[in-house]
C-alpha positions as CSV (number, residue, x, y, z in Angstrom):
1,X,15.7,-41.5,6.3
2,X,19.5,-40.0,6.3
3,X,20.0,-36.6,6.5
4,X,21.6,-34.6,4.2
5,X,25.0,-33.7,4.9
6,X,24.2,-30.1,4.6
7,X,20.8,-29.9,7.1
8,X,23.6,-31.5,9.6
9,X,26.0,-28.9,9.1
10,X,23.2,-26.7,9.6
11,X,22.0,-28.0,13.0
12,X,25.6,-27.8,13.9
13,X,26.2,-24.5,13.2
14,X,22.8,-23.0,15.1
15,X,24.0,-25.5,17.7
16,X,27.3,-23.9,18.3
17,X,25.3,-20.3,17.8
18,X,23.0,-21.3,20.7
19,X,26.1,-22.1,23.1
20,X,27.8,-18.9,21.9
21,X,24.3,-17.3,23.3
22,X,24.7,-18.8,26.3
23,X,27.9,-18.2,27.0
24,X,28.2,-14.8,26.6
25,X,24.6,-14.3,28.3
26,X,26.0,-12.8,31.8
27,X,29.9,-12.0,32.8
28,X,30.8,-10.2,35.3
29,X,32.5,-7.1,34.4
30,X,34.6,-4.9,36.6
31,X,34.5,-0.9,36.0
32,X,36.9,1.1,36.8
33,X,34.2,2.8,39.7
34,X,35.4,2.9,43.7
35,X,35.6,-1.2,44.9
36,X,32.2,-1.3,46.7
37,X,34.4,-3.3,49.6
38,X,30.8,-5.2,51.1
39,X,28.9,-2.1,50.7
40,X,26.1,-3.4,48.5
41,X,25.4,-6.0,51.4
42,X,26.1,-3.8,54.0
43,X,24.5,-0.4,53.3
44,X,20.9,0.6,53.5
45,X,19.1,1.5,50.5
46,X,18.9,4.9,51.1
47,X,22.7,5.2,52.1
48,X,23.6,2.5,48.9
49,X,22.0,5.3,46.6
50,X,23.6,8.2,47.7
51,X,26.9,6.3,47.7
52,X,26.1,5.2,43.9
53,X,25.3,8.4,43.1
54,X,28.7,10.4,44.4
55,X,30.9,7.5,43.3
56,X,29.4,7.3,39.8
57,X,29.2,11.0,39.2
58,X,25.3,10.8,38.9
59,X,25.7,9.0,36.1
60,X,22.0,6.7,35.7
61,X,23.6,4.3,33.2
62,X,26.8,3.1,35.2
63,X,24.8,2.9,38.5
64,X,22.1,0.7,36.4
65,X,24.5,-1.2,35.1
66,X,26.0,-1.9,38.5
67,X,23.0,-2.3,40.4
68,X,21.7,-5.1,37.4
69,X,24.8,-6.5,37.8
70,X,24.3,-7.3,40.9
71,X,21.0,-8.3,40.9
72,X,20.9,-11.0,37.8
73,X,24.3,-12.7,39.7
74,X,22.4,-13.4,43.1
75,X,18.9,-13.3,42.0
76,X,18.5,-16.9,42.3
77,X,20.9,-17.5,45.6
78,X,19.2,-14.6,47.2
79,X,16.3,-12.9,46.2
80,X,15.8,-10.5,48.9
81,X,19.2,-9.4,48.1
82,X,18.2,-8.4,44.2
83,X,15.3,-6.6,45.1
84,X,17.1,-4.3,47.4
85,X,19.4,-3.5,44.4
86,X,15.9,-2.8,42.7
87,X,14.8,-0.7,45.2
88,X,17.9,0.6,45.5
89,X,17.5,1.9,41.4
90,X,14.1,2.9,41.7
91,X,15.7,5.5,44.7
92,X,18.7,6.5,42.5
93,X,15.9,7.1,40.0
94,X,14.1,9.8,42.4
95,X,16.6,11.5,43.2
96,X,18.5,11.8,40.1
97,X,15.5,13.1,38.5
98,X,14.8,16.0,41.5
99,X,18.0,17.1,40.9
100,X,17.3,17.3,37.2
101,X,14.3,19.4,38.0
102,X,15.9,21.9,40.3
């Protein structure tokens, strides 16, 4: 059996939605933060946070952002690379939240 003209159009149109999706899924965006210059590489986690946290003003959403960012881009190529940027939140975390207590 043909299908209708319009159930094609249809498929079409989720079609093109899906590639939209797919598209737009992750870019890399630049901020307008210090240029990290090999840091996230070269840094320790401990010294990667407190760098975060002075160059983004303590602000948790920026350094999440960057630290994701990071992450999602080389968590295929190299894993042990995103979960130092995990750890690396989950430090930034901590010690945003002591300060918040004191």
């Amino acid at each position: 059996m043909e299908e209708s003209k319009k159930v094609k159009e249809e498929k079409m149109r989720l079609i093109d939605i899906l590639v939209e999706i797919a598209e737009e899924r992750l870019k890399f965006h630049h901020s307008n933060a210090p240029d990290a210059k090999g840091k996230f590489k070269k840094l320790s986690v401990e010294k990667l946070a407190n760098w975060l946290i002075r160059t983004r003003k303590g602000n948790m959403s920026k350094i999440t952002g960057s630290l994701n960012q990071q992450a999602n881009f080389n968590r295929k190529d190299d894993p042990a690379y995103a979960r130092k940027m995990d750890r690396t939140r989950e430090i930034v975390k901590r010690k945003l939240d002591k300060k918040k207590k004191k």
